[in-house]
mmJSON file of the N, C-alpha and C atoms, coordinates in Angstrom:
{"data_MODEL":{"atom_site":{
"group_PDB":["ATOM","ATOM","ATOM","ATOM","ATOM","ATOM","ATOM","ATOM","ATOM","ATOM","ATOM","ATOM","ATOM","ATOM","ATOM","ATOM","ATOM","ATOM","ATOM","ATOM","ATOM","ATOM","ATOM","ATOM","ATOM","ATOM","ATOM","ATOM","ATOM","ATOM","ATOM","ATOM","ATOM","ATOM","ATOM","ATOM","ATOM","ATOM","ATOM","ATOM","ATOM","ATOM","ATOM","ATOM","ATOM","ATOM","ATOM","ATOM","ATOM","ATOM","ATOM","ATOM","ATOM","ATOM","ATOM","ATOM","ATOM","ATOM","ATOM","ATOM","ATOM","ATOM","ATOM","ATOM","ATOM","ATOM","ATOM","ATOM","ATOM","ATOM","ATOM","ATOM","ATOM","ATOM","ATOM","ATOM","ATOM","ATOM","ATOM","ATOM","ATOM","ATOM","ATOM","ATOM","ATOM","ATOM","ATOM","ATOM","ATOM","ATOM","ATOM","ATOM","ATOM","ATOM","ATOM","ATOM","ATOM","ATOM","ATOM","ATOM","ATOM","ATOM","ATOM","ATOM","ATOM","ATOM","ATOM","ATOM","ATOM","ATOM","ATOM","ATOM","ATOM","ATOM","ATOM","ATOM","ATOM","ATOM","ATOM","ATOM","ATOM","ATOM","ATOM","ATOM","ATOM","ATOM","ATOM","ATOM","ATOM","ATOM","ATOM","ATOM","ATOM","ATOM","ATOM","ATOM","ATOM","ATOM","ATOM","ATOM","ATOM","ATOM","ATOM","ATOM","ATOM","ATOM","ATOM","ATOM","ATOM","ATOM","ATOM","ATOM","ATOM","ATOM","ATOM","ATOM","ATOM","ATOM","ATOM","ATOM","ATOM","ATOM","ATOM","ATOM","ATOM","ATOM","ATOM","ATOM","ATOM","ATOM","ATOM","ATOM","ATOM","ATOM","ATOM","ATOM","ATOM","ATOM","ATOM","ATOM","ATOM","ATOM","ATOM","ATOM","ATOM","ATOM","ATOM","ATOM","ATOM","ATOM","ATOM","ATOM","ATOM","ATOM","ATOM","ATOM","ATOM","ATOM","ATOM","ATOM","ATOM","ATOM","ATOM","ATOM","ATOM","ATOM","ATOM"],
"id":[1,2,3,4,5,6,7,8,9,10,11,12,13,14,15,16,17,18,19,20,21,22,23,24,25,26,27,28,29,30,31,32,33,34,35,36,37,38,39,40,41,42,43,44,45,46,47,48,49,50,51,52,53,54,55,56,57,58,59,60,61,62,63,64,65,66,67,68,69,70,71,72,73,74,75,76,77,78,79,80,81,82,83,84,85,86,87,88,89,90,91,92,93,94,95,96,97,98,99,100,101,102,103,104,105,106,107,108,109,110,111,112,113,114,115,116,117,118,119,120,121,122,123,124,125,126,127,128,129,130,131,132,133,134,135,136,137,138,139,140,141,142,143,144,145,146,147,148,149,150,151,152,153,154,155,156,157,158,159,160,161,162,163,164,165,166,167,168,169,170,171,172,173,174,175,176,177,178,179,180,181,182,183,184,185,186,187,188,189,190,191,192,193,194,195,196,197,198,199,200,201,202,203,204,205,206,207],
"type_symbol":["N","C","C","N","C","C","N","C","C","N","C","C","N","C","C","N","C","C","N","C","C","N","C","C","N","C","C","N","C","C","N","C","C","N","C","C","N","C","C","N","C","C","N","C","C","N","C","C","N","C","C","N","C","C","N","C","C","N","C","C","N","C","C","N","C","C","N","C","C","N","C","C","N","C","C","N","C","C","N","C","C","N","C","C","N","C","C","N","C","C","N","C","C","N","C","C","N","C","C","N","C","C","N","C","C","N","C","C","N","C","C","N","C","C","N","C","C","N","C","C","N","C","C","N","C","C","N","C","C","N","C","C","N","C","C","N","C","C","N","C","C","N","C","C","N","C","C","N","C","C","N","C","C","N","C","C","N","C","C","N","C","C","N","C","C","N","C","C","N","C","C","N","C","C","N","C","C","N","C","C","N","C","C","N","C","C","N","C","C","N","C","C","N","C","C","N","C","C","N","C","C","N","C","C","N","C","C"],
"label_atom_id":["N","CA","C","N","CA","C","N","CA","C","N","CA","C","N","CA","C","N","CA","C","N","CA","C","N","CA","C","N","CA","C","N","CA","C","N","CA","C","N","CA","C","N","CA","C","N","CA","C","N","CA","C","N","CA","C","N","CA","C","N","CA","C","N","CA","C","N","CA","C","N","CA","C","N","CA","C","N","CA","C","N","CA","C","N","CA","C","N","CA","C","N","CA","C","N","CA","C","N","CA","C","N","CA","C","N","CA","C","N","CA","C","N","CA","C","N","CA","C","N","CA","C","N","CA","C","N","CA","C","N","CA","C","N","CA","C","N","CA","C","N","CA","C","N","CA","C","N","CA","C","N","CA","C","N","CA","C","N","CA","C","N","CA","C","N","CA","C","N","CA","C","N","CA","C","N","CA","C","N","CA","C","N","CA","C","N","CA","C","N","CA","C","N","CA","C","N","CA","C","N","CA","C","N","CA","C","N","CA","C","N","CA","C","N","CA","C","N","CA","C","N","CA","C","N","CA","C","N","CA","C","N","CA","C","N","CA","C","N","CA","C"],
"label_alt_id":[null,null,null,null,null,null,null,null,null,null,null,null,null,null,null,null,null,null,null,null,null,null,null,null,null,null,null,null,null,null,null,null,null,null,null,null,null,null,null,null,null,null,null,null,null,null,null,null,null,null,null,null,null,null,null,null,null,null,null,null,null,null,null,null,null,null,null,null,null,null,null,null,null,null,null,null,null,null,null,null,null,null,null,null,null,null,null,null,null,null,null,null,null,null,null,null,null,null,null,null,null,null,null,null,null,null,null,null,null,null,null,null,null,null,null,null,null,null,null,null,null,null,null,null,null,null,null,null,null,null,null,null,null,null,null,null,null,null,null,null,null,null,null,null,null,null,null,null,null,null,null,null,null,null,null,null,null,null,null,null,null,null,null,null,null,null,null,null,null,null,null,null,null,null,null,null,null,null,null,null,null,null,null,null,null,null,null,null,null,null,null,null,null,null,null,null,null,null,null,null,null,null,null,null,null,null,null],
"label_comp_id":["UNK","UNK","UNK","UNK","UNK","UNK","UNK","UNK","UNK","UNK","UNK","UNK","UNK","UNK","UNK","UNK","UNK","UNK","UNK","UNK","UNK","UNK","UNK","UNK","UNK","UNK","UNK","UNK","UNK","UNK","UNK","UNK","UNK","UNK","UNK","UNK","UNK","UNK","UNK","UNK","UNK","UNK","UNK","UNK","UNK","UNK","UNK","UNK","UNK","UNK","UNK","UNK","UNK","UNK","UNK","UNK","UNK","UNK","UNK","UNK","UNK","UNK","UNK","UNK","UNK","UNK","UNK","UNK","UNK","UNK","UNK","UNK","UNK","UNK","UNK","UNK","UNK","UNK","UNK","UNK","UNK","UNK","UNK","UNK","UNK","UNK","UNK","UNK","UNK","UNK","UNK","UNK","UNK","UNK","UNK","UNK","UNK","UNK","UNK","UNK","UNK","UNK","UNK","UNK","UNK","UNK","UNK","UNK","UNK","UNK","UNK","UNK","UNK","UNK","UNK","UNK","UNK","UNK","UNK","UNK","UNK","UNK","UNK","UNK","UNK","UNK","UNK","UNK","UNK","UNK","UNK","UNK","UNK","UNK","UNK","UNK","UNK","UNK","UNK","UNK","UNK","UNK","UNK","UNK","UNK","UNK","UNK","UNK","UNK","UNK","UNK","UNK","UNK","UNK","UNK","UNK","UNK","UNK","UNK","UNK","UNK","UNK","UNK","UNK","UNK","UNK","UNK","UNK","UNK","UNK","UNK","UNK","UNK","UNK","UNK","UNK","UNK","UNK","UNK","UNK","UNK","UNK","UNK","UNK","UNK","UNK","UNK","UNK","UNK","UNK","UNK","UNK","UNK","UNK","UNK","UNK","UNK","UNK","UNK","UNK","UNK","UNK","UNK","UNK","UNK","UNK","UNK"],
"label_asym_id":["A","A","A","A","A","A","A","A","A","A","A","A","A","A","A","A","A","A","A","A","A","A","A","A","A","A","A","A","A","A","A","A","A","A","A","A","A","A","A","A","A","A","A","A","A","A","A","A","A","A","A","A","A","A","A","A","A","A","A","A","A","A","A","A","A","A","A","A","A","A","A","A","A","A","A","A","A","A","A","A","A","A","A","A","A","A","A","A","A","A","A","A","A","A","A","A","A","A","A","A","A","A","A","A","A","A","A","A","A","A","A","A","A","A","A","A","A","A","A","A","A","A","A","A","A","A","A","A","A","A","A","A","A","A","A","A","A","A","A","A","A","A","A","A","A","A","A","A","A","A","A","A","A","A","A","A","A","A","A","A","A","A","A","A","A","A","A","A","A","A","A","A","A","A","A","A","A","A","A","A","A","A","A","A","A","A","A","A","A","A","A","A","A","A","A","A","A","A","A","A","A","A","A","A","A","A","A"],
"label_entity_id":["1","1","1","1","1","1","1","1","1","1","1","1","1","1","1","1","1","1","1","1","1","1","1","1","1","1","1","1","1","1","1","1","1","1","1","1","1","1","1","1","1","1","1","1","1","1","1","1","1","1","1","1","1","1","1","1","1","1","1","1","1","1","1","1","1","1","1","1","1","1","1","1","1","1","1","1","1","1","1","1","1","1","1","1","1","1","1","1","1","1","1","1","1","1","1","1","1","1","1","1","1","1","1","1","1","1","1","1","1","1","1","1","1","1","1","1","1","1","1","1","1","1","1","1","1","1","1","1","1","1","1","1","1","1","1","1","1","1","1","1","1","1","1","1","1","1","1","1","1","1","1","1","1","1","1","1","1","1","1","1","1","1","1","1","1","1","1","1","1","1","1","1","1","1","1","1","1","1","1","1","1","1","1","1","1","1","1","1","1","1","1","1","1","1","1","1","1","1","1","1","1","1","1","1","1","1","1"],
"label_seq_id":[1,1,1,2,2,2,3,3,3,4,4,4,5,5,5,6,6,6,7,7,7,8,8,8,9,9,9,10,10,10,11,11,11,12,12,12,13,13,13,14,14,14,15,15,15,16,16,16,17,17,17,18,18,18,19,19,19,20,20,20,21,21,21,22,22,22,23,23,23,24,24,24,25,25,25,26,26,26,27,27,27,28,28,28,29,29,29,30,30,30,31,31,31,32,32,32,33,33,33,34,34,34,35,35,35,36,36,36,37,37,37,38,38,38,39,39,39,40,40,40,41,41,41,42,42,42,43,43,43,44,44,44,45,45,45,46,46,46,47,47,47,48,48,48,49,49,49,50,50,50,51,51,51,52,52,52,53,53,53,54,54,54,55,55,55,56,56,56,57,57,57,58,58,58,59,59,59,60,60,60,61,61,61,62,62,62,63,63,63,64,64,64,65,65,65,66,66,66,67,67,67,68,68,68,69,69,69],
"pdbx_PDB_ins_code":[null,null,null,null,null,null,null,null,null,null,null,null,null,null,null,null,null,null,null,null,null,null,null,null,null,null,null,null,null,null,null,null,null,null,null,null,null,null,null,null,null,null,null,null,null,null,null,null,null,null,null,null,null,null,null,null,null,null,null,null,null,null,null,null,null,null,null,null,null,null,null,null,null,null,null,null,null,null,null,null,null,null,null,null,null,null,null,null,null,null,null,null,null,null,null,null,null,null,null,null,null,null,null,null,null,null,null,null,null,null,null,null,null,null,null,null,null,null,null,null,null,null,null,null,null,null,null,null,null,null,null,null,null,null,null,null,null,null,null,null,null,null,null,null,null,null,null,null,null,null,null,null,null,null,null,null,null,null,null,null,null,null,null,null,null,null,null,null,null,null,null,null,null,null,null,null,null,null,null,null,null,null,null,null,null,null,null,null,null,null,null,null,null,null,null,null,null,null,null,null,null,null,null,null,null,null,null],
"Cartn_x":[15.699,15.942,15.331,16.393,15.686,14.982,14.263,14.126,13.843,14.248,14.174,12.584,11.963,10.918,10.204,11.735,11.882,10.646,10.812,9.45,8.103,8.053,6.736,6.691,7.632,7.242,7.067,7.722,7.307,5.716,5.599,4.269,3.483,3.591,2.706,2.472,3.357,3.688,2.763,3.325,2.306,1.185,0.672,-0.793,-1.578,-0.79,-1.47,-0.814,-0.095,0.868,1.507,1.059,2.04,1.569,2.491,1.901,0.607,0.588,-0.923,-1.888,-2.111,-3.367,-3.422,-2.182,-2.682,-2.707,-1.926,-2.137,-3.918,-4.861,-6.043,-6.946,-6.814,-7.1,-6.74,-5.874,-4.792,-5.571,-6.293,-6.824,-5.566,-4.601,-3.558,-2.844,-2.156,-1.389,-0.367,0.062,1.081,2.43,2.513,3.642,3.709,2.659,2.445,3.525,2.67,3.258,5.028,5.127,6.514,7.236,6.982,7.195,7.621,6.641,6.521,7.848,7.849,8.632,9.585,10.249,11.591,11.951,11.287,11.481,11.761,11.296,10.714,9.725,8.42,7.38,7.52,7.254,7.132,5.313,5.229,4.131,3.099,2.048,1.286,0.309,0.557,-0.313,-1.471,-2.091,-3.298,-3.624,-2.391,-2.049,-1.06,-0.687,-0.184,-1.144,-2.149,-2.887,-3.901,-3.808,-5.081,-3.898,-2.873,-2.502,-2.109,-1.632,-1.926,-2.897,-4.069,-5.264,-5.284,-5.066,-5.03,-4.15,-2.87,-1.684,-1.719,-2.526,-2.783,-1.71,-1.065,-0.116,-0.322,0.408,-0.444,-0.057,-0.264,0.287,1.813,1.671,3.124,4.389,3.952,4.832,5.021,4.4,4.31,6.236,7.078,8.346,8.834,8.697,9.36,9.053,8.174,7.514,7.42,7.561,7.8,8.403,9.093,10.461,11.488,11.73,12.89,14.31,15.097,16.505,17.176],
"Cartn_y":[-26.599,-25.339,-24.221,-23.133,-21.965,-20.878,-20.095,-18.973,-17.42,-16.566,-15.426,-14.452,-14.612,-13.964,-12.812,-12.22,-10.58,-9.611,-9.905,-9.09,-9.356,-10.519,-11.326,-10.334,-10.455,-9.496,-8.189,-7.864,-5.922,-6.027,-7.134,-6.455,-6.564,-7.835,-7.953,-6.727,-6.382,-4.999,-3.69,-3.961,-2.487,-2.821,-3.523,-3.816,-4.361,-4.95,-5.388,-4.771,-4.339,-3.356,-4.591,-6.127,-6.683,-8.12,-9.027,-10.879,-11.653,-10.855,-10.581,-10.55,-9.585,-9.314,-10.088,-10.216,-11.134,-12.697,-13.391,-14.459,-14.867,-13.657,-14.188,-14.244,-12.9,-13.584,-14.516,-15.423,-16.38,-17.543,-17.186,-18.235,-19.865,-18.926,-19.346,-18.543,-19.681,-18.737,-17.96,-16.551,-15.836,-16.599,-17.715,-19.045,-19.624,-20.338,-20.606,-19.644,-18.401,-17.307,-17.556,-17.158,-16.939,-18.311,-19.034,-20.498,-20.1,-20.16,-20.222,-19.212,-17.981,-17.096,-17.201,-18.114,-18.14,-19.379,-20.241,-21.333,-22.855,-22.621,-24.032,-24.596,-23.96,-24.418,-24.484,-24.691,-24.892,-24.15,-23.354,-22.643,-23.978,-24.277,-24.96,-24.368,-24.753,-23.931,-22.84,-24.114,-23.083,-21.908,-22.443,-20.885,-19.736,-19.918,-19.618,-18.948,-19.543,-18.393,-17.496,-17.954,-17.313,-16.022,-16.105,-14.594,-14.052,-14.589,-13.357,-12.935,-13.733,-12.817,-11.734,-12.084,-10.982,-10.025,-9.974,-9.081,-8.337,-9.131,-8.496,-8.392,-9.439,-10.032,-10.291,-10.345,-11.013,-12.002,-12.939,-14.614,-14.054,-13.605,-12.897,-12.889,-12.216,-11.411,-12.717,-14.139,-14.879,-15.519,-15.522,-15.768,-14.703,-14.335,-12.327,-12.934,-13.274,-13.313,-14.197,-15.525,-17.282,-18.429,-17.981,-18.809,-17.764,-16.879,-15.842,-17.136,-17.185,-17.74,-17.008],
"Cartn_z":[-6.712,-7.373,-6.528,-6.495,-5.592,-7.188,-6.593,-7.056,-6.109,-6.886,-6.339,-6.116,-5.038,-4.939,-4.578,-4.706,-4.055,-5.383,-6.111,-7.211,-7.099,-6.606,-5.97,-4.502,-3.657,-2.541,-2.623,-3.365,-4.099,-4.096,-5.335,-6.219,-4.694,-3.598,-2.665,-2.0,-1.522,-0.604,-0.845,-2.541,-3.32,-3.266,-3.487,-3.647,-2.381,-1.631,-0.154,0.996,0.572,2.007,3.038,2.763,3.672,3.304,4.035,3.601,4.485,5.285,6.145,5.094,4.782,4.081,2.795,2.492,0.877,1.842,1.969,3.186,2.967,3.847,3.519,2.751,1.462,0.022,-0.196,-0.199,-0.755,-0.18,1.132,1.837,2.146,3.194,3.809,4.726,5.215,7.038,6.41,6.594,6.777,7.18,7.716,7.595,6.125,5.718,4.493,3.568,3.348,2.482,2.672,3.818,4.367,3.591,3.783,3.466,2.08,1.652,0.064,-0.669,-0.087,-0.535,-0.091,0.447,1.459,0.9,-0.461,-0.755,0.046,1.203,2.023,1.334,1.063,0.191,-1.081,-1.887,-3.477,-3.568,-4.767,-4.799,-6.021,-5.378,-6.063,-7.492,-8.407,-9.776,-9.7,-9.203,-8.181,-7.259,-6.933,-5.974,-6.634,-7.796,-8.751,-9.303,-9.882,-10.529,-9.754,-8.751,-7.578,-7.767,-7.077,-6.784,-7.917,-9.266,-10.381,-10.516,-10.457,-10.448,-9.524,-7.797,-7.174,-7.474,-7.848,-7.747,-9.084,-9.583,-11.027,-11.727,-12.246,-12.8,-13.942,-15.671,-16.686,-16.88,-17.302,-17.825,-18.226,-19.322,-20.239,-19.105,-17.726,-16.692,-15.718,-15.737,-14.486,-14.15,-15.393,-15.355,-14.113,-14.6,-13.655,-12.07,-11.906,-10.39,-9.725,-10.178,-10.19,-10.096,-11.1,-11.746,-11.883,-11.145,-11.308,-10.512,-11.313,-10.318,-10.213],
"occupancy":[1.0,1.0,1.0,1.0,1.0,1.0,1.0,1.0,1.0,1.0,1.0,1.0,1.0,1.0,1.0,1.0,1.0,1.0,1.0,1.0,1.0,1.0,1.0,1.0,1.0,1.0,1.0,1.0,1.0,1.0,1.0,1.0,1.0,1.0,1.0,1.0,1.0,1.0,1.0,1.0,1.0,1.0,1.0,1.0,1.0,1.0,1.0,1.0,1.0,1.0,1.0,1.0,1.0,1.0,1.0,1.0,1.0,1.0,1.0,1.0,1.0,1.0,1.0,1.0,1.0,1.0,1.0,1.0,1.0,1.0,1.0,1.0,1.0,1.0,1.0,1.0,1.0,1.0,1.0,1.0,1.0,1.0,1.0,1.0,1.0,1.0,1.0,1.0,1.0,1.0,1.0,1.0,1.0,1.0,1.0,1.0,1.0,1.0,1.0,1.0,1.0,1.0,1.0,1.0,1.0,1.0,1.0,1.0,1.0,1.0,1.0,1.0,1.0,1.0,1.0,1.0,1.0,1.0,1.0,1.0,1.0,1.0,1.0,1.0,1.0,1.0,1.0,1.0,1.0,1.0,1.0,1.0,1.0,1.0,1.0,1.0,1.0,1.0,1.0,1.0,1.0,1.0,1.0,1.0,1.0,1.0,1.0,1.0,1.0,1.0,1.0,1.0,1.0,1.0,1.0,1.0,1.0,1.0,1.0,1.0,1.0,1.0,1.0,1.0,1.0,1.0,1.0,1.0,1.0,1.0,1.0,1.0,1.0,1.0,1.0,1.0,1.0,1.0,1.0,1.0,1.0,1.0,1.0,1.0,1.0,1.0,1.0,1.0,1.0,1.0,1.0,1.0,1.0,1.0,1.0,1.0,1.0,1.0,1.0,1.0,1.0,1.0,1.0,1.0,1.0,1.0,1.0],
"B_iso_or_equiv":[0.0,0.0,0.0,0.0,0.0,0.0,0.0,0.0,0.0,0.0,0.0,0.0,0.0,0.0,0.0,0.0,0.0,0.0,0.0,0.0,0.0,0.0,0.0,0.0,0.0,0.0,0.0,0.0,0.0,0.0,0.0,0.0,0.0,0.0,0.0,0.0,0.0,0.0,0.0,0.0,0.0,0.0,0.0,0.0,0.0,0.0,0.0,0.0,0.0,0.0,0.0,0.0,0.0,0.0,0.0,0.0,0.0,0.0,0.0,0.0,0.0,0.0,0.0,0.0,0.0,0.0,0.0,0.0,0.0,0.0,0.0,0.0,0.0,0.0,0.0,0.0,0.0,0.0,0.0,0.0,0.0,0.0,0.0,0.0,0.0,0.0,0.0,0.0,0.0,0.0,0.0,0.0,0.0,0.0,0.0,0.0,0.0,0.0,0.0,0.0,0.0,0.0,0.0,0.0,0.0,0.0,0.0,0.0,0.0,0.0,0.0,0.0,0.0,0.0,0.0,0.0,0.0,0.0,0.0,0.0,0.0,0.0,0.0,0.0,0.0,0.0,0.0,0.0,0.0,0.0,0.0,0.0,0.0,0.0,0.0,0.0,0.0,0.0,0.0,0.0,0.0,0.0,0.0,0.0,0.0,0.0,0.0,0.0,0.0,0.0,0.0,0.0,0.0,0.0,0.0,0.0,0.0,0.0,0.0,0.0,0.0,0.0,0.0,0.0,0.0,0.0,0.0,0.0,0.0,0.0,0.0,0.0,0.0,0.0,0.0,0.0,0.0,0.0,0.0,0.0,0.0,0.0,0.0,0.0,0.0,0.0,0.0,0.0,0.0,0.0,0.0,0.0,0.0,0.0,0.0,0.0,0.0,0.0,0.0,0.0,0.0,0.0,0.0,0.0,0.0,0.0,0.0],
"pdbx_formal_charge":[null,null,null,null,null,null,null,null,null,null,null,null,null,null,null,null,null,null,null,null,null,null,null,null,null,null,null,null,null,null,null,null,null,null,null,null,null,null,null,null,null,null,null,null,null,null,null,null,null,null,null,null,null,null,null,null,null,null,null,null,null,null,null,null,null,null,null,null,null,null,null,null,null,null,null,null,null,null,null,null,null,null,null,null,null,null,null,null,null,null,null,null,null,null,null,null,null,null,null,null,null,null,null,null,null,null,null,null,null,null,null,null,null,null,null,null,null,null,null,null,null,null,null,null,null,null,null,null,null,null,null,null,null,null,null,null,null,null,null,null,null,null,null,null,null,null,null,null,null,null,null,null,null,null,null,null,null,null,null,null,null,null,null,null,null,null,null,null,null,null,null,null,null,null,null,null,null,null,null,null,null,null,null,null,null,null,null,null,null,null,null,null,null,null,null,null,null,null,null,null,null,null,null,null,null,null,null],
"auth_seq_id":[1,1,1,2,2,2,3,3,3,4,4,4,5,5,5,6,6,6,7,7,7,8,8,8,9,9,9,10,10,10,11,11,11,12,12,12,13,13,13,14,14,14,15,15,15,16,16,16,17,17,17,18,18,18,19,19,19,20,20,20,21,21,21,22,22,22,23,23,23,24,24,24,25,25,25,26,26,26,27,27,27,28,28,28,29,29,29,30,30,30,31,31,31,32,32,32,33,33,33,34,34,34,35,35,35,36,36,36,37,37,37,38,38,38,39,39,39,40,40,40,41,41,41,42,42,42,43,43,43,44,44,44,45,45,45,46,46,46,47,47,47,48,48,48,49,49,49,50,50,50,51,51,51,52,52,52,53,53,53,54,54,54,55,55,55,56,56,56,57,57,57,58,58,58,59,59,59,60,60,60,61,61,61,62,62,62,63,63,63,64,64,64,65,65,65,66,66,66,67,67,67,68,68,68,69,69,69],
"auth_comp_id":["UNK","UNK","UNK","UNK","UNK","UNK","UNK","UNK","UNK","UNK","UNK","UNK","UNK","UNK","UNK","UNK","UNK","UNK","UNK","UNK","UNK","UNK","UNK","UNK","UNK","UNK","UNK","UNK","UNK","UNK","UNK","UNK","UNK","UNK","UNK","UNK","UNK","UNK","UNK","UNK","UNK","UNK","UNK","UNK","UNK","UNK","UNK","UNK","UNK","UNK","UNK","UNK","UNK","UNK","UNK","UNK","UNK","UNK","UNK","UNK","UNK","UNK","UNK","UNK","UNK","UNK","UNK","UNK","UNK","UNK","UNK","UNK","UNK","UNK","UNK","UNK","UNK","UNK","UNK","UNK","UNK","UNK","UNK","UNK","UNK","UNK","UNK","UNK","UNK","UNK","UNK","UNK","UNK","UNK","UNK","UNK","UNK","UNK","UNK","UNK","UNK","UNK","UNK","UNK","UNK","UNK","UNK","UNK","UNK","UNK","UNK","UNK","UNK","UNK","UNK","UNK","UNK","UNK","UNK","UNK","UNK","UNK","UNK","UNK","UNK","UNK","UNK","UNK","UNK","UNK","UNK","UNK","UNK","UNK","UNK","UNK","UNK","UNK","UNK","UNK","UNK","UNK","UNK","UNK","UNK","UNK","UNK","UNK","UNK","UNK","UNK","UNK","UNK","UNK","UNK","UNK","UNK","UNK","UNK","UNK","UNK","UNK","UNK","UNK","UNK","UNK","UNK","UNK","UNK","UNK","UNK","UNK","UNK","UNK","UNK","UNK","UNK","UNK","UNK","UNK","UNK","UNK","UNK","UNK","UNK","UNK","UNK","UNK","UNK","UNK","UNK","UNK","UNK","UNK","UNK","UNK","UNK","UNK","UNK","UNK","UNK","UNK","UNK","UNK","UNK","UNK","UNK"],
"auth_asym_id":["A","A","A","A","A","A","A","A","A","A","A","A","A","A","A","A","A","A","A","A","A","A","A","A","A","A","A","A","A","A","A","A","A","A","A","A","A","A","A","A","A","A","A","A","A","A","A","A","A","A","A","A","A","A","A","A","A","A","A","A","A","A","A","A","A","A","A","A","A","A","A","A","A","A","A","A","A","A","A","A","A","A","A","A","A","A","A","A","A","A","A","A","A","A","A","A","A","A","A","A","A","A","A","A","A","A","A","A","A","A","A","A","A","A","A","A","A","A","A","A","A","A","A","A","A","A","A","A","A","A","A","A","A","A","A","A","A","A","A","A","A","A","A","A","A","A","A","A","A","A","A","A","A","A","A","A","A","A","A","A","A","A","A","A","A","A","A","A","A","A","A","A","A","A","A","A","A","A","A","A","A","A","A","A","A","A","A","A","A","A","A","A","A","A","A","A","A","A","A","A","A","A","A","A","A","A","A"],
"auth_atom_id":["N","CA","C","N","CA","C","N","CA","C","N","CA","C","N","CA","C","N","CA","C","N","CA","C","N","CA","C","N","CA","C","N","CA","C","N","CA","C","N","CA","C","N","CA","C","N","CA","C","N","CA","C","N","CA","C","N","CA","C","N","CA","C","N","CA","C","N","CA","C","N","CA","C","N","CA","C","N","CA","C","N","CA","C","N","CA","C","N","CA","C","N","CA","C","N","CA","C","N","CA","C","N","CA","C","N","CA","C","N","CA","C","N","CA","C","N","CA","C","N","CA","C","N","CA","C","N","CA","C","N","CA","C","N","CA","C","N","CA","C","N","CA","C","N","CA","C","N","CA","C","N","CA","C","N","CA","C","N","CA","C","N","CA","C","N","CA","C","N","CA","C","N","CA","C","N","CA","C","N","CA","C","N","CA","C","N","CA","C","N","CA","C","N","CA","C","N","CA","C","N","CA","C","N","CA","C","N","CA","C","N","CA","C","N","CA","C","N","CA","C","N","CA","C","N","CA","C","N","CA","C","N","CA","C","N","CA","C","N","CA","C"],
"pdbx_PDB_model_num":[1,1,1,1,1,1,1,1,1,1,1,1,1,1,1,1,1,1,1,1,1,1,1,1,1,1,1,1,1,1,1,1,1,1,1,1,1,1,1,1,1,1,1,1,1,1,1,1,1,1,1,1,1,1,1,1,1,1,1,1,1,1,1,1,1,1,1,1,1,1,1,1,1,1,1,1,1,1,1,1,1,1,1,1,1,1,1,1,1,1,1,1,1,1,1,1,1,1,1,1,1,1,1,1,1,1,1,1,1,1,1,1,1,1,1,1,1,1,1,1,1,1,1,1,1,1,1,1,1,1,1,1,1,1,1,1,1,1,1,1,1,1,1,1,1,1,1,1,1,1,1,1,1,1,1,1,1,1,1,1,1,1,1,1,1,1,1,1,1,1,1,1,1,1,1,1,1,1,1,1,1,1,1,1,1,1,1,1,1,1,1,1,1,1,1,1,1,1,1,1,1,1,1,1,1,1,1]
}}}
């Protein structure tokens, strides 16, 4: 299953200005990221909630940003 992670890259953008900088909050390679959002990777729970916390996301909103198809 794909999903769409273009709202996930917004919120990144606004708030980190690029996948660089969240990348090392995230404590992962800018490949990784890329990965992840380009759906090669599958995003692990954990890393799931690490960046709502960073992106400042609420539980309520994690559909929107996640699981968008």
């Amino acid at each position: 299953m794909k999903f769409n992670y273009d709202k996930l890259l917004g919120r990144i953008v606004e708030v980190y200005g690029n996948q660089s900088n969240f990348a090392k909050d995230m404590k992962l390679s800018e490949r990784s990221i890329s990965f992840k959002l380009n759906n090669v990777r599958r995003w692990k729970d954990t890393e799931i909630k690490l960046a709502m916390q960073l992106l400042k996301i609420p539980e309520s909103k994690v559909h929107l940003y996640f699981f968008n198809e």
